[in-house]
C-alpha positions as CSV (number, residue, x, y, z in Angstrom):
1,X,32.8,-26.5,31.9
2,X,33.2,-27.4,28.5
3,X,31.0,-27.9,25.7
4,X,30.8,-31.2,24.2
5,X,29.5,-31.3,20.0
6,X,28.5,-34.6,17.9
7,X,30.9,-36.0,15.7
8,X,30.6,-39.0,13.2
9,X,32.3,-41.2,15.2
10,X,29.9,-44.0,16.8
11,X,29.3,-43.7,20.4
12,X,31.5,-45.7,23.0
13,X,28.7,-48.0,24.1
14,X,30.5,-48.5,27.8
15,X,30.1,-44.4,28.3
16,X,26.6,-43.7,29.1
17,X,27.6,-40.1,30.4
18,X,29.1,-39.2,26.5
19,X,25.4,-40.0,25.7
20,X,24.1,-37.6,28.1
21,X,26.0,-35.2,27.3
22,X,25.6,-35.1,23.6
23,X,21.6,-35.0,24.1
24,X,22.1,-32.3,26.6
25,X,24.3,-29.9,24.6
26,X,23.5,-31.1,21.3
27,X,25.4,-31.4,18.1
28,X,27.3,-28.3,16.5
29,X,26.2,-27.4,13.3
30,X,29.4,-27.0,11.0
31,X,27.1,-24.5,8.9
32,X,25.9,-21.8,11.3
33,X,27.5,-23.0,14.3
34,X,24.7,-23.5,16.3
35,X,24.1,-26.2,18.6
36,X,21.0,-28.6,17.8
37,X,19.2,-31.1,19.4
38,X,20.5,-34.8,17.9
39,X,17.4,-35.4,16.7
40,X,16.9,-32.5,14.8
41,X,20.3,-32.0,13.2
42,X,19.3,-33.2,9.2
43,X,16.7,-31.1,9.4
44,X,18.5,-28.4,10.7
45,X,21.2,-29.3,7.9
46,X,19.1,-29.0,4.9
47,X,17.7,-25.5,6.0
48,X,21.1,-24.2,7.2
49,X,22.2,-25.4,3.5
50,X,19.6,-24.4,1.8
51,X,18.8,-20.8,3.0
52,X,19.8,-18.2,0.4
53,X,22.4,-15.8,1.5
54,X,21.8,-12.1,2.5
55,X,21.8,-9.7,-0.9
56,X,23.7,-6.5,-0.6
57,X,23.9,-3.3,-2.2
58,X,27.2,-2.6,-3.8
59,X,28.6,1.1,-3.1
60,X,32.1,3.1,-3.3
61,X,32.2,5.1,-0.1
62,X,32.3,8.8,0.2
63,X,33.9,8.7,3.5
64,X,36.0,6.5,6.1
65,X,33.6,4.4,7.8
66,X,36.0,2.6,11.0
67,X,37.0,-0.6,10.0
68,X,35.7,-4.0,8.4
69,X,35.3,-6.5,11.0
70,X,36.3,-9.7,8.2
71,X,39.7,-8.0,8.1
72,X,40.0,-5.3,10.7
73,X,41.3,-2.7,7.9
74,X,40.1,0.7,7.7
75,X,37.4,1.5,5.3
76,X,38.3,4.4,3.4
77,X,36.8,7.0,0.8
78,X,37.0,5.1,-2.2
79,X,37.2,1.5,-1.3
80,X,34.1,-0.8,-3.3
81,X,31.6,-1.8,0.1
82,X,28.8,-4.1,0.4
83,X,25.3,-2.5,2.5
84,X,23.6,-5.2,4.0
85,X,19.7,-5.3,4.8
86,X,21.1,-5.1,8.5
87,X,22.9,-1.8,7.1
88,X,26.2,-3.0,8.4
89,X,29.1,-2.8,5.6
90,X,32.2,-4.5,4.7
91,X,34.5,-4.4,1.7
92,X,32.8,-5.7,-1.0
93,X,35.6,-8.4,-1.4
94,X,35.7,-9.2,1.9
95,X,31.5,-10.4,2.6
96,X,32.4,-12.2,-1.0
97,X,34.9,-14.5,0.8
98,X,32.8,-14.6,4.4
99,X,30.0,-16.1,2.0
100,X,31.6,-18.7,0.3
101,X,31.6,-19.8,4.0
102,X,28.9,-18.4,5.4
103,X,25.2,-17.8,4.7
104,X,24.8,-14.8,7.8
105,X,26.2,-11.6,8.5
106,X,29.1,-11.8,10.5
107,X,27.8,-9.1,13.0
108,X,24.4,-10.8,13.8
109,X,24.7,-14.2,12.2
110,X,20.9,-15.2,14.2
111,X,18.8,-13.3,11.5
């Protein structure tokens, strides 16, 4: 079964089921990717665009941590990280990029 997201394009007035189906699954936000109700969608827009991204404490690590999840290299002793509030940390460079993009962290983008 697949999942069926809102688009700008006006709805075919001879399919009734489209209809249904967009009310039913509701229209993908192209912010946070969640899917919202049709009716609630600007509102949902202006606080997904609105909301101020996660701070983060900047830090040089003193050991090797596993790896970044943004680009699934190692971090290593020495490489510039960014701690965020969740405690979860990523090259500094990297979560610079992912929030350009995004306003989350990539691990648990619902807080």
């Amino acid at each position: 079964m697949g999942i069926i997201i809102g688009s700008c394009v006006p709805e075919p007035e001879q399919d009734s089921s489209y209809r249904i189906r967009r009310v039913l699954y509701g229209i993908k936000c192209p912010v946070c990717s969640k899917f919202v109700l049709p009716d609630d969608i600007e509102c949902h827009l202006v606080m997904c665009l609105t909301k101020p991204r996660l701070s983060y404490n900047e830090d040089v690590l003193t050991d090797d941590k596993g790896e970044c999840v943004i680009c699934l290299e190692e971090l290593q002793q020495g490489d510039t990280i960014a701690r965020l509030p969740c405690l979860c940390i990523y090259h500094k460079s990297c979560i610079d990029r992912w929030f350009e993009v995004n306003r989350s962290c990539p691990e648990h983008p619902g807080d």
